[in-house]
N, C-alpha and C positions, 0 to 999 in steps of 0.2 A: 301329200300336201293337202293343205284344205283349199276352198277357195279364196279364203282371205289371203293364203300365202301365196297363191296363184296372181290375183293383184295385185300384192309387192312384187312379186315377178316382171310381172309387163312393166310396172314401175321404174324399176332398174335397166328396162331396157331404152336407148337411146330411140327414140322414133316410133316405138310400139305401139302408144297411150294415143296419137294423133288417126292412125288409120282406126282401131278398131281392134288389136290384136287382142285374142283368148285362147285361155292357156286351156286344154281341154283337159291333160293330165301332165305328167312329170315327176319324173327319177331321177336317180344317180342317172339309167343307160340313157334315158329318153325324157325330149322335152314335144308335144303334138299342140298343138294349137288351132286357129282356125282365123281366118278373115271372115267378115258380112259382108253383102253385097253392096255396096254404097254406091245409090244410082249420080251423086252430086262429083263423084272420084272419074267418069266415064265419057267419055270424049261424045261418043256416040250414046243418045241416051234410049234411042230406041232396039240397041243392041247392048246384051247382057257382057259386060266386059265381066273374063274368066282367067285374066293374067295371071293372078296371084294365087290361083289355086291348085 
């Protein structure tokens, strides 16, 4: 896939486009992706929140 199809990807996905999701690669077997650390998503801002990873 390239990455233009990578961002129809996330596109398609219901909720993906709002956090931040990247699609790193993607198969038939396999979809990997990735979050960024978004300090504004973090309860605590002096501690790196590491939920999603």
């Amino acid at each position: 896939m390239t990455a233009v199809d990578h961002q129809q990807l996330v596109a398609l996905l219901p909720f993906a486009v709002s956090p931040g999701v990247q699609i790193d690669a993607a198969s038939a077997e396999e979809v990997r992706g990735h979050l960024d650390w978004m300090p504004q998503r973090c309860t605590r801002p002096a501690v790196r929140c590491t939920s999603a990873a």
